[in-house]
Biopython code that builds the backbone (N, CA, C, O; Angstrom):
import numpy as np
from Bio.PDB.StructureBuilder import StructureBuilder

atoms = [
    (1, "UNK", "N", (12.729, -10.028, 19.958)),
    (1, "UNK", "CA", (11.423, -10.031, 19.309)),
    (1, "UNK", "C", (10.567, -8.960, 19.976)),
    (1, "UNK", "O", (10.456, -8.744, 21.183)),
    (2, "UNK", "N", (9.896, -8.236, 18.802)),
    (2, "UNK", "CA", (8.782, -7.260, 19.668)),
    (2, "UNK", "C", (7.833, -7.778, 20.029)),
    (2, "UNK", "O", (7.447, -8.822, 19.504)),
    (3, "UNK", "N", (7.123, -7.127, 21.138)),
    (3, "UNK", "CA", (5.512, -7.243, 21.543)),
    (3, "UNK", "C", (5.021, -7.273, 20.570)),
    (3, "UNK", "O", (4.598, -8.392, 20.283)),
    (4, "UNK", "N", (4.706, -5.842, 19.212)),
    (4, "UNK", "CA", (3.888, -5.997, 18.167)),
    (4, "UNK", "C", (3.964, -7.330, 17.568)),
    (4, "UNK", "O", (2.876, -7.900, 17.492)),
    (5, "UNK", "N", (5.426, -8.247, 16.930)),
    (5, "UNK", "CA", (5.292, -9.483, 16.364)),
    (5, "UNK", "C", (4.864, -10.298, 16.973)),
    (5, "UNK", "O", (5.235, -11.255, 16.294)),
    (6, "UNK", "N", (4.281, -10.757, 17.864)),
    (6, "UNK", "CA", (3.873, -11.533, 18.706)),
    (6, "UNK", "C", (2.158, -11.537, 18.553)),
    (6, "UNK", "O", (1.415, -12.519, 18.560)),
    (7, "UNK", "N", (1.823, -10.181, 18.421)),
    (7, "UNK", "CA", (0.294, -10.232, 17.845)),
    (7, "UNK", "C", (-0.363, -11.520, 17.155)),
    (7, "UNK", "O", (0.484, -12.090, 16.468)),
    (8, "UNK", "N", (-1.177, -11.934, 17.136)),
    (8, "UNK", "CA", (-1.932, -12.550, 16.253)),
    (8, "UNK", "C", (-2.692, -11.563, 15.039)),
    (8, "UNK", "O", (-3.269, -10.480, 15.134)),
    (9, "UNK", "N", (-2.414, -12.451, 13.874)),
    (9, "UNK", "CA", (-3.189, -11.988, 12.365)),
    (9, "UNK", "C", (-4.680, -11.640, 13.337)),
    (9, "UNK", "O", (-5.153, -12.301, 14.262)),
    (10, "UNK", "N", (-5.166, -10.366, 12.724)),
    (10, "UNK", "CA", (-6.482, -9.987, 12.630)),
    (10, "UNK", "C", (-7.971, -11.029, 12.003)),
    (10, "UNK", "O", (-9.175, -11.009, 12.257)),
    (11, "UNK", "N", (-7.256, -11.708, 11.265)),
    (11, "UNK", "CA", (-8.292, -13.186, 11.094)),
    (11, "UNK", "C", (-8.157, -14.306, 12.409)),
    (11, "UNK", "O", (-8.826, -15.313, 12.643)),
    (12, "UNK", "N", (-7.335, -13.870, 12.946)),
    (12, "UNK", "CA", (-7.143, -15.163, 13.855)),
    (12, "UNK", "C", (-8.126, -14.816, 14.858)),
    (12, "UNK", "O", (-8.697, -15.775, 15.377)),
    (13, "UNK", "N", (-8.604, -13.099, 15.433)),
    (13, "UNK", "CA", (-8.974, -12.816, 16.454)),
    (13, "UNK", "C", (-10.850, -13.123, 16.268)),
    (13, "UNK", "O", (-11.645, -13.711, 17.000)),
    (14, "UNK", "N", (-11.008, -12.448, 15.011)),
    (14, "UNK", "CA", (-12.083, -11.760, 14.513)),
    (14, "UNK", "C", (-12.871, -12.829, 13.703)),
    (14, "UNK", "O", (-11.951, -13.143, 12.947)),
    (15, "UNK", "N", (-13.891, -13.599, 13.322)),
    (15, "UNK", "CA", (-14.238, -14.512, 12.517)),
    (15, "UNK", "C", (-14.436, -13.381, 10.841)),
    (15, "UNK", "O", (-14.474, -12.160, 10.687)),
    (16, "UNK", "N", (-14.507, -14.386, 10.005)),
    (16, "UNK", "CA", (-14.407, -13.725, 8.909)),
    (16, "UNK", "C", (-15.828, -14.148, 8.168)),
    (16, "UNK", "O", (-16.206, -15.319, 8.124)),
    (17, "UNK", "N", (-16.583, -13.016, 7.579)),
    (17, "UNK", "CA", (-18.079, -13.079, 7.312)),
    (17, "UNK", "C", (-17.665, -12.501, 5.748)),
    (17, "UNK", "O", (-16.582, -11.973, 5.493)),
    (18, "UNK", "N", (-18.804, -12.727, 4.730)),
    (18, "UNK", "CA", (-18.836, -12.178, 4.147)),
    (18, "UNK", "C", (-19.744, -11.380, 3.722)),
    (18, "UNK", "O", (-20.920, -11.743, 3.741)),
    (19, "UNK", "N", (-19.311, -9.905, 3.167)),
    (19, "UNK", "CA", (-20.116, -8.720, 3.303)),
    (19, "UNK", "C", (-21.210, -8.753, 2.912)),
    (19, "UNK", "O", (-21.893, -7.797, 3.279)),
    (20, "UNK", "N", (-21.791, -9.628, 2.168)),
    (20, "UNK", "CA", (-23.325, -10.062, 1.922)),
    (20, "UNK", "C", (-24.397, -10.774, 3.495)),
    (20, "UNK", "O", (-25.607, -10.876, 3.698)),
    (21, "UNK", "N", (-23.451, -11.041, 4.111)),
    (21, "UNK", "CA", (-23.917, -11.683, 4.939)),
    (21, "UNK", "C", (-23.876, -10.460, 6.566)),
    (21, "UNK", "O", (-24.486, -10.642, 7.619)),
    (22, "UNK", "N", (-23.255, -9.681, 6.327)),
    (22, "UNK", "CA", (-22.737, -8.415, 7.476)),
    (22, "UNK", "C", (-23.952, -7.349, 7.038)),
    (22, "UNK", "O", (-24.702, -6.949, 7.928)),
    (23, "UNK", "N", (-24.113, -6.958, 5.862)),
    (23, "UNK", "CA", (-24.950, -5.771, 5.338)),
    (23, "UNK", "C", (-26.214, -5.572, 6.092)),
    (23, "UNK", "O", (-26.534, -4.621, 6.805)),
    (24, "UNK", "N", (-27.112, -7.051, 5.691)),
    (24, "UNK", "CA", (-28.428, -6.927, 6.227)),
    (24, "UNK", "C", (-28.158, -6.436, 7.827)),
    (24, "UNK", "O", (-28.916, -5.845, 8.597)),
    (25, "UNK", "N", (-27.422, -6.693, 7.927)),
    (25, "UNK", "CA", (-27.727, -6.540, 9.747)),
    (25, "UNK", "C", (-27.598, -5.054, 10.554)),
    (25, "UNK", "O", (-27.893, -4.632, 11.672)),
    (26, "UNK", "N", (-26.835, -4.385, 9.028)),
    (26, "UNK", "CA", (-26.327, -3.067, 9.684)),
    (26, "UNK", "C", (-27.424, -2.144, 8.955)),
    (26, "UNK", "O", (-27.138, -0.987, 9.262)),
    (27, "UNK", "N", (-28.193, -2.152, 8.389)),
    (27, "UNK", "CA", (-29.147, -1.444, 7.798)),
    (27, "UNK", "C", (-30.189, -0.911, 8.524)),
    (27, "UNK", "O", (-31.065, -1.618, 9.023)),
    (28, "UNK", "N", (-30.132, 1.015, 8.672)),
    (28, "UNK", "CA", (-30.936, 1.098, 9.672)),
    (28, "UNK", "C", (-29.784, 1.754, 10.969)),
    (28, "UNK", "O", (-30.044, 2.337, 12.022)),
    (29, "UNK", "N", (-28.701, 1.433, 10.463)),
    (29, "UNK", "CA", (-27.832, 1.887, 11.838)),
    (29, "UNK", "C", (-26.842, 2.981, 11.032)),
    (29, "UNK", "O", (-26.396, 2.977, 9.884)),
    (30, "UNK", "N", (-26.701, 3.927, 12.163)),
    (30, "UNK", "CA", (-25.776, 5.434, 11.236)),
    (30, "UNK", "C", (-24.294, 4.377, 11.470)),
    (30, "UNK", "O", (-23.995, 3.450, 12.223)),
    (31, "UNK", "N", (-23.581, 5.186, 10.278)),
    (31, "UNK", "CA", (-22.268, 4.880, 10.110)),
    (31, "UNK", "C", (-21.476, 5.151, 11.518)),
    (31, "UNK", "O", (-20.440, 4.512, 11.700)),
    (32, "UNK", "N", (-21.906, 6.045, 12.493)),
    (32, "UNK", "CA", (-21.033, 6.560, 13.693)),
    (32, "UNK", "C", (-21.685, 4.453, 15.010)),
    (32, "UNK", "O", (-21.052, 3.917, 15.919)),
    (33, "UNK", "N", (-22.500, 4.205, 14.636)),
    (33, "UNK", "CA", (-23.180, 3.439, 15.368)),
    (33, "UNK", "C", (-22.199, 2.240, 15.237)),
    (33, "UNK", "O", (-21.403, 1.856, 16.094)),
    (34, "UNK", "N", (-22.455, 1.615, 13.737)),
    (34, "UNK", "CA", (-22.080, 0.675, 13.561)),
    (34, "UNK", "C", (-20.413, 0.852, 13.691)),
    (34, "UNK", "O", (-19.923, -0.089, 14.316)),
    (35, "UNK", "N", (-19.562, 1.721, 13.298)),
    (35, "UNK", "CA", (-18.186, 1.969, 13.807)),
    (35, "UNK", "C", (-18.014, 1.651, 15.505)),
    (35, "UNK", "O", (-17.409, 0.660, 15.916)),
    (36, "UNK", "N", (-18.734, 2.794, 16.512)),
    (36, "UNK", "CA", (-18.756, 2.347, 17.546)),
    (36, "UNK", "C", (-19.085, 0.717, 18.254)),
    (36, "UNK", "O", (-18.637, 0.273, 19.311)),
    (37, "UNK", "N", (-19.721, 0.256, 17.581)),
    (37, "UNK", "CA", (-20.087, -1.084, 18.128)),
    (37, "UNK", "C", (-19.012, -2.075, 17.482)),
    (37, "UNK", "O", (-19.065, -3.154, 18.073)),
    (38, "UNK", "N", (-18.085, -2.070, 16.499)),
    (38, "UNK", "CA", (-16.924, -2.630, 15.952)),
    (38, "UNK", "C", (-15.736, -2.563, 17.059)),
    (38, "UNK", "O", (-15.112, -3.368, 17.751)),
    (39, "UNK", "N", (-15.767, -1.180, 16.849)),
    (39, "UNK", "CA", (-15.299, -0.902, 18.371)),
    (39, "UNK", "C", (-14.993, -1.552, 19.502)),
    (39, "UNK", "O", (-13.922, -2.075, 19.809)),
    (40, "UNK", "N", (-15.992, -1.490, 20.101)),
    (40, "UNK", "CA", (-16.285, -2.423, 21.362)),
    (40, "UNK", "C", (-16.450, -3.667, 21.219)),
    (40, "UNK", "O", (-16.277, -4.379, 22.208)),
    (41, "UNK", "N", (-16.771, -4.172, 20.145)),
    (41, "UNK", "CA", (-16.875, -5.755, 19.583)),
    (41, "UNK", "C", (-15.579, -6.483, 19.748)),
    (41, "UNK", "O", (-15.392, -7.618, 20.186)),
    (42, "UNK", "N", (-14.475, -5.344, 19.181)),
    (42, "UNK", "CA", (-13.350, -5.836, 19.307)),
    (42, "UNK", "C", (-12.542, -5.810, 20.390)),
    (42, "UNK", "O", (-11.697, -6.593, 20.821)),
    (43, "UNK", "N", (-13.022, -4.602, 20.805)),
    (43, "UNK", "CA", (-12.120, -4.760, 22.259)),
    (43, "UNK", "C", (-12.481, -5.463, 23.394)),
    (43, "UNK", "O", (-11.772, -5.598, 24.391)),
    (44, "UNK", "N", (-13.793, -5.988, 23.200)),
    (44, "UNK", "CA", (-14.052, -6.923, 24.104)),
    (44, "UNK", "C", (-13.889, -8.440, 23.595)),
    (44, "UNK", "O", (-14.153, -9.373, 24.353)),
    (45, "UNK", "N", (-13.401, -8.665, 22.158)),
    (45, "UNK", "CA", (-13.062, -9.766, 22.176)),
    (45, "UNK", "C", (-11.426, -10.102, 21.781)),
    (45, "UNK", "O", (-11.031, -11.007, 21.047)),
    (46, "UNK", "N", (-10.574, -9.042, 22.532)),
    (46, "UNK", "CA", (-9.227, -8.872, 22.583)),
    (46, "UNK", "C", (-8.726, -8.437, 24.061)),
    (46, "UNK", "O", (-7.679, -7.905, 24.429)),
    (47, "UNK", "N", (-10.016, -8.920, 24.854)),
    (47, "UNK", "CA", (-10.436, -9.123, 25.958)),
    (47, "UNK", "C", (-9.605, -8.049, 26.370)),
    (47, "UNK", "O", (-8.681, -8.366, 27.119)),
    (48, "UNK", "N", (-9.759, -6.369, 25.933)),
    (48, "UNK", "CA", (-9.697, -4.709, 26.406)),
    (48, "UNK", "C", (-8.301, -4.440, 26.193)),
    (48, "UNK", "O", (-7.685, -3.544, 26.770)),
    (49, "UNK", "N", (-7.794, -5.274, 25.312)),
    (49, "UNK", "CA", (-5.902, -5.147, 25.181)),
    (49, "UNK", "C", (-5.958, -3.906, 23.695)),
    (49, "UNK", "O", (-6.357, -4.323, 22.608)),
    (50, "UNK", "N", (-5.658, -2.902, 23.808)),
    (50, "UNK", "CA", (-6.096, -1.623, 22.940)),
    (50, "UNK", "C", (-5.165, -1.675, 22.047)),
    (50, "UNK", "O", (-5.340, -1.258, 20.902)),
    (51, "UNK", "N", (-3.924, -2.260, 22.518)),
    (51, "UNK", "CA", (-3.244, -2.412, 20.920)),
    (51, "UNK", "C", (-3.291, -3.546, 20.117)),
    (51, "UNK", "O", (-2.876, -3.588, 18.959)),
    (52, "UNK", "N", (-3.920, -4.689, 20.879)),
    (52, "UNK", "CA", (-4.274, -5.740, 19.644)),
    (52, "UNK", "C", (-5.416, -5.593, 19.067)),
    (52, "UNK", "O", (-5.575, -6.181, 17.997)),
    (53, "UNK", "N", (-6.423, -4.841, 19.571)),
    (53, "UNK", "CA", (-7.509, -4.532, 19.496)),
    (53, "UNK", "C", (-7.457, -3.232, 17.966)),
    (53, "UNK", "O", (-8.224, -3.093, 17.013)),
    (54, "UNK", "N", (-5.959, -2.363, 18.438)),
    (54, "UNK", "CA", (-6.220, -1.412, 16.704)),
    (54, "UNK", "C", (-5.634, -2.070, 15.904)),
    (54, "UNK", "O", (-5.794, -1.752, 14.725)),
    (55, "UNK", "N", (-4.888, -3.033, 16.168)),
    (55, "UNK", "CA", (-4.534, -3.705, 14.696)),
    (55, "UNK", "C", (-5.005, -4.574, 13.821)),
    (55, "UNK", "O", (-4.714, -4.723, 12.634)),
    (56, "UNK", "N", (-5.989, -5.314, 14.709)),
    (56, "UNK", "CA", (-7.513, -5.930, 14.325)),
    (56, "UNK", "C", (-8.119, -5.187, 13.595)),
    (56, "UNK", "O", (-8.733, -5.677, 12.647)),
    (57, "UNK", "N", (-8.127, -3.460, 13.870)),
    (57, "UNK", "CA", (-9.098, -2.758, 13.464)),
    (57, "UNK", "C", (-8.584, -2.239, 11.938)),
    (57, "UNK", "O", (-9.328, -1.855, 11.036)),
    (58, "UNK", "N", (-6.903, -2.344, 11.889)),
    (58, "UNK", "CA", (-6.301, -1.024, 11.132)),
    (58, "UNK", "C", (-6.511, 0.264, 11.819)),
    (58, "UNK", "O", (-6.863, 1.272, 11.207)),
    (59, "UNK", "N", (-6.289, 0.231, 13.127)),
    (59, "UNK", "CA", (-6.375, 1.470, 13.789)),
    (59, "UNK", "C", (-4.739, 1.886, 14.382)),
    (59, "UNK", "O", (-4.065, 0.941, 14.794)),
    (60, "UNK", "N", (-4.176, 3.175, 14.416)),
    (60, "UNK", "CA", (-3.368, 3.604, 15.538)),
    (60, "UNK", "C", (-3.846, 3.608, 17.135)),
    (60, "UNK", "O", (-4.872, 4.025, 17.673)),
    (61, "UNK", "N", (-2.866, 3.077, 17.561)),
    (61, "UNK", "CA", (-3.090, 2.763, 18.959)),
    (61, "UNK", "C", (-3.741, 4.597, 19.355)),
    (61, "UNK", "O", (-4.732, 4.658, 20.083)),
    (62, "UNK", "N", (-3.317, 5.510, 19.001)),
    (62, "UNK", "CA", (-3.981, 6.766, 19.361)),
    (62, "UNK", "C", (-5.495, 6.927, 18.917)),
    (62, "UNK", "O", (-6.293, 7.392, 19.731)),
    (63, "UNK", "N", (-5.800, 6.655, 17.989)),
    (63, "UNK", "CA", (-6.771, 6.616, 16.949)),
    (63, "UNK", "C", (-7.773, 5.642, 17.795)),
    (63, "UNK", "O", (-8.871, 6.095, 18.115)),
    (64, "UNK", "N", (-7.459, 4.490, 18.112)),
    (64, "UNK", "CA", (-8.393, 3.397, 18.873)),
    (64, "UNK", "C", (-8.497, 4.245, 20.619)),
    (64, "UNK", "O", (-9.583, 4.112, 21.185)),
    (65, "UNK", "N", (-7.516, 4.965, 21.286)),
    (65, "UNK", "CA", (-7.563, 5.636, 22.355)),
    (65, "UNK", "C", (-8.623, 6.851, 22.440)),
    (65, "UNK", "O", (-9.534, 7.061, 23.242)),
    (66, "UNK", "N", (-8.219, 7.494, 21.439)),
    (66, "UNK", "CA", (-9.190, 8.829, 20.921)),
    (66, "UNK", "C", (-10.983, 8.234, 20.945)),
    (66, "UNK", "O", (-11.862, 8.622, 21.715)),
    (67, "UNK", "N", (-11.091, 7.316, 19.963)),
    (67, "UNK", "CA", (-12.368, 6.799, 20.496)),
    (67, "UNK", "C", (-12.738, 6.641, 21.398)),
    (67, "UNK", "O", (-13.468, 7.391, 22.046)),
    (68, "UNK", "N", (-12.322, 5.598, 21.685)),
    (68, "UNK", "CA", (-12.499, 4.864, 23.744)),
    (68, "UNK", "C", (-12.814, 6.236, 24.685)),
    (68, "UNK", "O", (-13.762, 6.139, 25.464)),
    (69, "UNK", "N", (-12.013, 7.593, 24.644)),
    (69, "UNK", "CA", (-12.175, 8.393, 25.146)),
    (69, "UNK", "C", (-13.421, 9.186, 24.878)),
    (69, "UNK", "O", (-14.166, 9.494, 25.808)),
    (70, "UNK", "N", (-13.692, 9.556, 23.524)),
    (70, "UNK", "CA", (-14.830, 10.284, 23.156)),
    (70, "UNK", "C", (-16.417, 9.337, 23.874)),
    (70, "UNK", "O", (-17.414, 9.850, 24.381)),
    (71, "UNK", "N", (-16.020, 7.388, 23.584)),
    (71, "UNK", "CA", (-17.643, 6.679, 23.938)),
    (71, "UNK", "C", (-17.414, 6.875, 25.619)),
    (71, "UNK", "O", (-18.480, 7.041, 26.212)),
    (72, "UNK", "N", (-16.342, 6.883, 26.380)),
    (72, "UNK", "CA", (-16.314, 6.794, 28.014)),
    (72, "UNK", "C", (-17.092, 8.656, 28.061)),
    (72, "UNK", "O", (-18.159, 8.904, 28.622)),
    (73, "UNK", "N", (-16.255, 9.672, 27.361)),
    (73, "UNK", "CA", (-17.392, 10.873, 27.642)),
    (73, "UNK", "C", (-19.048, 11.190, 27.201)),
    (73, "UNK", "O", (-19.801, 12.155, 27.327)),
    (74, "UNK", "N", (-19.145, 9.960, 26.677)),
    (74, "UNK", "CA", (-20.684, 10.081, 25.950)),
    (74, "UNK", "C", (-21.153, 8.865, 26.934)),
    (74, "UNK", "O", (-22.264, 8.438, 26.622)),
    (75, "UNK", "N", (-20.478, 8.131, 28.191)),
    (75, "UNK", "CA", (-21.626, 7.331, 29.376)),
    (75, "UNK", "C", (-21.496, 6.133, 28.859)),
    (75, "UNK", "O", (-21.983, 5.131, 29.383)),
    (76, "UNK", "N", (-20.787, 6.130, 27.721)),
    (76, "UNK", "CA", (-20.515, 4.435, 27.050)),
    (76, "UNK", "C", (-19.603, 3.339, 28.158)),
    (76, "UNK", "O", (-18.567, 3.757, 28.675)),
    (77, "UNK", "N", (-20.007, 2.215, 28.384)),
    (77, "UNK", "CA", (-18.978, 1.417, 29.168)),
    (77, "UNK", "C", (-18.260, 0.894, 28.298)),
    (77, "UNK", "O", (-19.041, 0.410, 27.479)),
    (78, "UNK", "N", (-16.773, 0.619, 27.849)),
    (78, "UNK", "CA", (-15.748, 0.405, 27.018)),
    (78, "UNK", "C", (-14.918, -0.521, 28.135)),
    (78, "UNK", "O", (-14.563, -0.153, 29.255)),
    (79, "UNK", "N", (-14.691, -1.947, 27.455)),
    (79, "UNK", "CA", (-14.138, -2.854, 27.958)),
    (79, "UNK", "C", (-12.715, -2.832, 28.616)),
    (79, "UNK", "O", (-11.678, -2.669, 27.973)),
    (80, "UNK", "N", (-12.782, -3.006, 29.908)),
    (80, "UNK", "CA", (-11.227, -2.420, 30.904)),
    (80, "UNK", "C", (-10.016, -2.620, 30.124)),
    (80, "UNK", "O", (-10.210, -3.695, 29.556)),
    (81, "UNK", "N", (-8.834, -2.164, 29.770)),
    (81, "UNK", "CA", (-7.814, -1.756, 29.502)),
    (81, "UNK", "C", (-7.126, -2.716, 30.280)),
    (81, "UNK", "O", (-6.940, -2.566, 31.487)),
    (82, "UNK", "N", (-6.641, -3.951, 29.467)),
    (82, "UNK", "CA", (-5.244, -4.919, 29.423)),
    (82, "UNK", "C", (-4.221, -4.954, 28.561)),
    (82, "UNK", "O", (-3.808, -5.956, 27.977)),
    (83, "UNK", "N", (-3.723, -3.617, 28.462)),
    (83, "UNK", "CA", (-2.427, -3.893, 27.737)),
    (83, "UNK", "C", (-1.124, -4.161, 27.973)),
    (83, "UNK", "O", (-0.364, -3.200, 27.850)),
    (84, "UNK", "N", (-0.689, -5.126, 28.255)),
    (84, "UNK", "CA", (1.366, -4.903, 28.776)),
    (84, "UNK", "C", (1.982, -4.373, 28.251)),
    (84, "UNK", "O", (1.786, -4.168, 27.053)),
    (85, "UNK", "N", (3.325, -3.762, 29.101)),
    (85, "UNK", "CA", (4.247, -3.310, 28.347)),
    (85, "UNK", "C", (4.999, -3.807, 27.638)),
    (85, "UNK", "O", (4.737, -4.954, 28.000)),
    (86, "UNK", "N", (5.526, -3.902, 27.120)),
    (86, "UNK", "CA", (6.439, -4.779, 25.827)),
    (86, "UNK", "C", (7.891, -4.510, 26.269)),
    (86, "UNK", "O", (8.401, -3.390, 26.291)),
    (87, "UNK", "N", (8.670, -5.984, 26.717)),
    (87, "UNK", "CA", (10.028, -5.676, 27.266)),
    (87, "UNK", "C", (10.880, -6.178, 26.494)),
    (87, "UNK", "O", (12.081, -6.057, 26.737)),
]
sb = StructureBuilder()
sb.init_structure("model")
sb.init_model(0)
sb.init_chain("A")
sb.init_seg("    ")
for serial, (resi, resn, name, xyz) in enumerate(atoms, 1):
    if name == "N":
        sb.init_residue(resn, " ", resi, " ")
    sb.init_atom(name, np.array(xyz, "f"), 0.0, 1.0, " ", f" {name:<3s}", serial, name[0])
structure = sb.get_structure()
């Protein structure tokens, strides 16, 4: 069995809202904002594990790295990095 199957469904991690109820809150915030704070929302509640954290997202594990890298060079604190290796 792989590490990846072992994941939990992306509903299991993340509560599920509906977009009427998400909108009001993001109004007022640039699209780069509210992405970044999804971001970190998730990786701190995948408690900094970066590959359960992009599949939550629909992200490539590079793609979720590439970020993390760009908010750590912009002074952002991004939740410590727990990922295992998969044996």
């Amino acid at each position: 069995m792989s590490y990846a199957s072992t994941l939990p469904a992306p509903e299991a991690v993340l509560p599920s809202l509906a977009p009427h109820e998400i909108v009001p809150l993001l109004i007022g915030a640039t699209v780069d904002e509210v992405e970044r704070e999804l971001v970190l929302q998730t990786l701190a509640r995948c408690d900094g594990n970066r590959t359960r954290a992009a599949r939550v997202l629909g992200l490539s594990v590079r793609t979720l790295r590439n970020k993390i890298r760009e908010y750590s060079a912009e002074g952002i604190d991004v939740p410590a990095h727990s990922d295992h290796a998969a044996g």
